[in-house]
Every structure is written in structure tokens, then in C-alpha cells.
C-alpha positions in Angstrom: -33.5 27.3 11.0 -30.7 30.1 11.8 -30.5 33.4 10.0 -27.3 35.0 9.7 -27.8 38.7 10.9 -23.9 39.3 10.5 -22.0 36.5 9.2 -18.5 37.8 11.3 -15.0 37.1 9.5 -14.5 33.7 7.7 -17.3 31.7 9.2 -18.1 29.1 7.5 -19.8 25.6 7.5 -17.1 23.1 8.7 -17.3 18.7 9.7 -14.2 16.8 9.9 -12.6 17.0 6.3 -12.7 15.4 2.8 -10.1 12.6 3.1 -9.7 10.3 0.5 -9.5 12.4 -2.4 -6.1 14.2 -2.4 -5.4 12.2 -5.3 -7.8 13.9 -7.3 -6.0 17.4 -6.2 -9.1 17.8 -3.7 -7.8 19.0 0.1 -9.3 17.4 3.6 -10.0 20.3 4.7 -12.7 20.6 7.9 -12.3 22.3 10.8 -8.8 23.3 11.8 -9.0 22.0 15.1 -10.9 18.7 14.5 -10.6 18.0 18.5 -12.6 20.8 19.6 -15.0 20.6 16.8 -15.5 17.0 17.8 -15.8 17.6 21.7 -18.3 20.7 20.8 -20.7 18.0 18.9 -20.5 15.7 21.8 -21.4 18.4 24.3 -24.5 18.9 22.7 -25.2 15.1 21.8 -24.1 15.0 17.9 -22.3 12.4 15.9 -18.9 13.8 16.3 -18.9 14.5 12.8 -21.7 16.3 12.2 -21.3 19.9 10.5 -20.7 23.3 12.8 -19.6 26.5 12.3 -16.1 27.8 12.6 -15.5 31.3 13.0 -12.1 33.2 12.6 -11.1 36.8 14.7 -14.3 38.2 14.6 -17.6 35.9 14.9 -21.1 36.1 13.5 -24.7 37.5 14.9 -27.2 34.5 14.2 -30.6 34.5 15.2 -32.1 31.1 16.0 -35.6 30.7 14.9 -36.3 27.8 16.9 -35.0 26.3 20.5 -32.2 24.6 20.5 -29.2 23.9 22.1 -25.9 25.0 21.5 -21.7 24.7 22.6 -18.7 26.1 21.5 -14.8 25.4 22.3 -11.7 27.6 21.0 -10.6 30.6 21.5 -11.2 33.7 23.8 -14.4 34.9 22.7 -17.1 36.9 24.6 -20.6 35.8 22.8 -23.6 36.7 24.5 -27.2 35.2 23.9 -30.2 36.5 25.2 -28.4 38.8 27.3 -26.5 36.5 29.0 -22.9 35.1 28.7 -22.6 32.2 26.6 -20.3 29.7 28.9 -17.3 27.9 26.6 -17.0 23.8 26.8 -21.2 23.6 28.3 -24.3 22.8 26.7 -26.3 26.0 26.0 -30.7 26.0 26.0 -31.3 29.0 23.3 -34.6 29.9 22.8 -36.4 30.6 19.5 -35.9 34.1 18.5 -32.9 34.8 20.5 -29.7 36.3 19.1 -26.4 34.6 19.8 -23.5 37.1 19.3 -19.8 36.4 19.3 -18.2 39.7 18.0 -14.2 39.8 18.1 -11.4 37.1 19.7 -10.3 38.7 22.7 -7.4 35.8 23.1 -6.6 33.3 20.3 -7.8 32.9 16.9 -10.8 30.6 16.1 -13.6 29.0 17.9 -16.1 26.3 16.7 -20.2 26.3 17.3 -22.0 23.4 17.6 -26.0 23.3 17.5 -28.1 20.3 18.3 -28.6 18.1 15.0 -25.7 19.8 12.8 -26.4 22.2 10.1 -28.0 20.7 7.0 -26.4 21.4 4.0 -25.5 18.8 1.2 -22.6 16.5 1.3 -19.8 17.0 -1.0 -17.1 14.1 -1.9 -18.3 12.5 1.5 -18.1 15.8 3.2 -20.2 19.1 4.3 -17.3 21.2 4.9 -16.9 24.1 2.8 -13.8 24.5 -0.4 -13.6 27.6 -0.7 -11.1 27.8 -3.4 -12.9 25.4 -5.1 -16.5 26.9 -4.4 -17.9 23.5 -3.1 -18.9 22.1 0.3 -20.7 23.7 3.0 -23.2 26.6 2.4 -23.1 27.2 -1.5 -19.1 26.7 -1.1 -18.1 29.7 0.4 -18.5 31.6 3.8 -21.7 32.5 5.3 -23.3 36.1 4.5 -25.9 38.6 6.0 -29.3 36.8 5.3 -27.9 33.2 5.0 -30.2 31.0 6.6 -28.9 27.6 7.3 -31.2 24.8 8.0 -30.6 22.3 11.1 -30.8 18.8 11.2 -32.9 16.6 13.7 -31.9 16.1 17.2 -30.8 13.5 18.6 -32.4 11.7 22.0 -29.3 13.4 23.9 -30.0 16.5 22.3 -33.5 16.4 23.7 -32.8 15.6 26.8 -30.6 18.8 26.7 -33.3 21.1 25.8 -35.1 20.2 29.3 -32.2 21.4 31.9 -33.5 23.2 34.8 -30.8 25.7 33.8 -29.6 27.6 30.8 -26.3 26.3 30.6 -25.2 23.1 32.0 -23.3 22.7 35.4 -20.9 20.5 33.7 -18.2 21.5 30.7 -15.8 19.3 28.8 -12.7 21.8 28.3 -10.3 20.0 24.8 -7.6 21.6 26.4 -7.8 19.8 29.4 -7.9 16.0 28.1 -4.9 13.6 26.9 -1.7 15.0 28.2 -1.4 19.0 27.0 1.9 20.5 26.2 3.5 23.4 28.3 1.7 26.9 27.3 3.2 28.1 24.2 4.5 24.9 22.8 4.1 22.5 20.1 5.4 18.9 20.3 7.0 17.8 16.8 9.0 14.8 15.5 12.0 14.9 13.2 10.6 14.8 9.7 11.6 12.8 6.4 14.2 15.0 5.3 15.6 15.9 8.6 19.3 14.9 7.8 19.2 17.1 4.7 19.5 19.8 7.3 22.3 21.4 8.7 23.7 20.4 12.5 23.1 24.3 13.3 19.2 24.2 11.7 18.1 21.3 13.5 18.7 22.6 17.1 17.7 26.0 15.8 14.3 24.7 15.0 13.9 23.2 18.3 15.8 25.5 20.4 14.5 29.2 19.1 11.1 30.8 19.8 9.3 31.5 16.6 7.3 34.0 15.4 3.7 33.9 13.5 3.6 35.8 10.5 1.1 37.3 8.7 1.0 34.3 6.3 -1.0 32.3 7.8 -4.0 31.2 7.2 -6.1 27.7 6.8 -3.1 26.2 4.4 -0.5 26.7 6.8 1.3 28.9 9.0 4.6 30.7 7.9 7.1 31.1 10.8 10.1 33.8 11.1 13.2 33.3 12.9 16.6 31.8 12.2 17.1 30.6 9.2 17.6 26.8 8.5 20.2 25.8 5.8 20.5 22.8 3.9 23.5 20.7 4.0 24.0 21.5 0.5 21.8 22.6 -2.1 19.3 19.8 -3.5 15.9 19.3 -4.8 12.9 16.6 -4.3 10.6 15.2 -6.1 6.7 16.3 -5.0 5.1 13.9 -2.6 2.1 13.8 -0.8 2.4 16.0 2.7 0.2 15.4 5.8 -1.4 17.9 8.5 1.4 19.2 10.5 4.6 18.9 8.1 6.8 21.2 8.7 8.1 22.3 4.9 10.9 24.8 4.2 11.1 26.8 1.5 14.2 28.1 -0.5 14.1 31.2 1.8 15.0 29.2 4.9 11.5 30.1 6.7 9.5 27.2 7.9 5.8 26.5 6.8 3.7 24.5 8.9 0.9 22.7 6.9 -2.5 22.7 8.6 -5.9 21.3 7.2 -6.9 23.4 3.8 -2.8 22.1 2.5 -2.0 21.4 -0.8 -2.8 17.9 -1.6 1.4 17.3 -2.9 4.9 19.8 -1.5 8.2 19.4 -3.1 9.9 21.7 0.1 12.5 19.2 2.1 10.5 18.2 5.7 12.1 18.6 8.3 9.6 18.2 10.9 6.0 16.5 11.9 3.9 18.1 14.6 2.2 15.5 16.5 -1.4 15.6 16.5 -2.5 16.2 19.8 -1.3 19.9 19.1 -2.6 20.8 15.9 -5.3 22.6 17.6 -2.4 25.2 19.4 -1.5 26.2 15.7 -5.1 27.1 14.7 -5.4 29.9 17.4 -1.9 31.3 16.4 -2.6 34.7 15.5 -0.1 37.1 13.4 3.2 38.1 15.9 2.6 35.6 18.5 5.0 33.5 19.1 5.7 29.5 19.5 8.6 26.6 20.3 9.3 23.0 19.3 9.9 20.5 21.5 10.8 16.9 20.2 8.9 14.0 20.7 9.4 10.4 19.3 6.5 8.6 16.7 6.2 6.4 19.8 5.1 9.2 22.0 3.1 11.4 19.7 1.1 7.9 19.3 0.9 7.9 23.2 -0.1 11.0 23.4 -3.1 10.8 21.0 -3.9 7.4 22.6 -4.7 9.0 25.6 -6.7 11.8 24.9 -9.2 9.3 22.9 -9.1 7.4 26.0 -9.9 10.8 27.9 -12.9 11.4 25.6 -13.7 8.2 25.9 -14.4 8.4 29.3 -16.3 12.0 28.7 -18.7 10.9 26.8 -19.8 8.0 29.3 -19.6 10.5 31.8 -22.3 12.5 29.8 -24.5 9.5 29.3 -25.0 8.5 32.9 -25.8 12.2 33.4 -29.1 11.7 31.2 -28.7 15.6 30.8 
């Protein structure tokens, strides 16, 4: 069991989404950097899709009331526990009746906690991450609150084995930034979308060519960017279709919108561009004023790209099994 002592900004109880059901007008969802939510589960010997907390700006005070172990990847954050630092990317003994505290991002946006045997709350549509538009999903469909008191799931052997190290924090870590092939700092890799040609010559080296700034509309449907605008050839409109995690949409306005995981489930704004997997995480720690650029890839290489940081994980989590720790 875990009592929230201050639930932080926008914490919530997040797995790996609802897919399946955008049919029904019901978004994936999950957590907004589903790589680093799936690397802080197998740190501390989860099924990769096992439910976690993700946090947003400012994180939460929770008081564990029994031992456990814990990890968390993301952003720059500075919890403490027990006193001590809490190390990012490790596996973390906490004690029963300790306090973990995060308090505010010092560098990025969002970080993701894992705890030995997930957080227990009911599934949903397949699913224990939280809706909050729709008031389903995780803890009682919304973001934790002071007194909340989640309920934790049973350990797995790993997990066990974890809660005997000699130390508090393991001398190993398994950094997501590190695995696959990561992009230059500051960049997102992105193919030419479905309705690239619509697009004027001018627009589409604009997109990839100018730095672009995060505005303060963003938020866990998408991220709106400012900077040149991008014109149409000529004016036209498109039927709604179904948009993906990572279309890049523009409005009427000119001002791109890139899609993350709480989308809408259809978009009738032309496409112009895709952003490749492997980098969706970079857009979830954008905060307001900070600043990004495109670079183009091909489908073949974004596939490449993701092949090779399974294959990476791959090789982590064998690494962690020989360890026995």
C-alpha cells in the first residue's frame, strides 16, 4: 500500500494505453513515453506493462507503507527517500514507512515511477491507465489526490530478489536514453506524412529546416509548435481519418500540432509529417518555450531505428537476469 501525502501536478496511474478501441471514440492513451515507462518496469522486475505512475512538472510525496522496491526514468528531477537521493534508471530498496519525495522538474517535463508488482487498480477496456476526460481508468479516473492510497500488486521472483541487495540502490542502471540509436540533442527524427505534397515547396523545407518553438498548448493530446508558417498549395479540405501517435497535423492557422498519446481518436488537418517512434519520448519532456528541429528520415529507417532499440532492451533484460539481483 502507498498513501499519497501530496499527490504533485498531474500524477496519475498510467500502463501502456487502450489500443483497440479508437473506433469507439475511446483514445490509447498510457504513458506518454511508453519506452521509459517500459524500461522502469523492467528495472524493478515487472511485466513491462504493468501500471506506474507518471508525474508532470511537479511530482508527488508518497509514503510507502511496506518495503518495496522502486525505479524511475524521465526527466530532471531531484526526489529524495529516506534522506537519501533517489538515483534515476536503478533499482531502489524503500523501506516501509519511508517517504519518497520528487517535488519540481529541474530539467524536462515528466518522469515515470515504477514499484515492484504495479499499482492495483481495475482494468478498463483492457487497460489500467487513467481517461481523464472520460473519468475512467486508473485510480477512480482521474489524478491522484492527498489521501489516495493505491494498492500494490504481488512481486514478482525478480522483484524479490531486488529487495535483498546489499545496497540501497543498485550499482547497475538502464538509462532509455541511452539504447537504440538516439538522435542529436534537441532533435526529433520525422518522415514526410500523407499529405506532404499538399504543401508548399517553401513549407516543406521550413518544417525541416527551422527551429521550433513549444507553446503553451501542449499537453497529453499534442504539442502546438510556433514558427514559420506552412501554406498549402492551394486551399482544400479532407475528409477525417484516423491519426496515429506522432502525426504532425496543421491547422488552418499554418501552426503545426504534433499528436502524442491522449489524441483524438480521428483529425481532418492535412499531415504533413510522421515522427518516428524512437523519439516520441523527446516530445513528452518538451516544456512551454523550449525549442526543437526535424530532421527527415525514411519509413525504412525509422523501422531500423526501433528495431534496434528492442534489440538493445533485449539484451538488457538478459543482462539483468544473469545478475540474479
Amino acid at each position: 500500500m502507498i498513501t499519497v501525502l501530496k499527490p504533485g501536478l498531474l500524477t496519475s496511474v498510467m500502463d501502456l494505453g487502450r489500443p483497440g478501441y479508437q473506433r469507439h471514440g475511446v483514445v490509447v492513451g498510457g504513458a506518454l513515453d511508453r519506452f521509459a515507462a517500459r524500461v522502469a518496469n523492467t528495472i524493478v522486475g515487472n511485466d513491462e506493462n504493468a501500471a506506474l505512475l507518471e508525474m508532470a512538472q511537479l511530482g508527488p510525496e508518497l509514503r510507502f507503507e511496506v518495503p518495496t522496491v522502486v525505479a524511475w526514468c524521465g526527466g530532471g528531477f531531484e526526489p529524495r527517500v529516506g534522506g537519501e537521493a533517489l538515483p534515476r534508471d536503478r533499482a531502489v530498496r524503500v523501506a516501509a514507512g519511508e517517504v519518497l519525495w520528487f517535488g519540481p522538474a529541474r530539467s524536462g517535463l515528466r518522469a515515470w515511477l515504477a514499484i515492484a508488482g504495479g499499482i492495483d487498480v481495475p482494468l478498463v477496456l483492457g487497460s489500467r491507465s487513467t481517461y481523464r476526460r472520460a473519468g475512467f481508468g486508473g485510480f477512480h479516473g482521474r489524478t491522484l489526490q492527498a489521501g489516495d492510497q493505491l494498492r500494490l500488486g504481488e512481486m514478482s521472483e525478480v522483484a524479490q530478489q531486488r529487495l535483498t541487495m546489499a545496497h540501497r540502490a543498485s550499482t547497475w542502471s538502464v538509462r532509455p536514453d541511452t539504447l537504440g540509436k538516439p538522435a542529436a540533442a534537441g532533435t526529433v527524427r520525422a518522415m514526410v506524412g500523407p499529405e506532404w505534397e499538399w504543401f508548399t515547396l517553401a513549407a516543406q523545407q521550413a518544417f525541416f529546416s527551422a527551429e521550433w518553438t513549444v507553446t503553451k498548448d501542449a499537453d497529453r493530446m499534442g504539442v502546438r509548435l510556433a514558427g514559420p508558417e506552412l501554406p498549402l498549395v492551394k486551399e482544400r479540405e479532407m475528409i477525417s481519418e484516423g491519426v496515429n501517435e506522432g502525426i504532425v497535423q496543421v491547422p488552418a492557422g499554418g501552426a503545426p500540432i504534433v499528436l502524442l498519446a491522449s489524441r483524438q481518436t480521428v483529425g481532418g488537418y492535412p499531415r504533413l509529417a510522421a515522427v518516428a517512434a524512437v523519439d516520441l519520448g523527446r516530445l513528452a519532456q518538451l516544456a512551454p518555450r523550449q525549442t526543437v528541429r526535424f530532421e527527415t528520415i525514411s519509413l525504412g529507417t525509422a523501422h531500423a531505428l526501433y528495431l534496434a532499440r528492442e534489440r538493445d532492451l533485449t539484451r538488457v533484460r538478459l543482462g539483468l537476469s544473469r545478475l540474479g539481483v
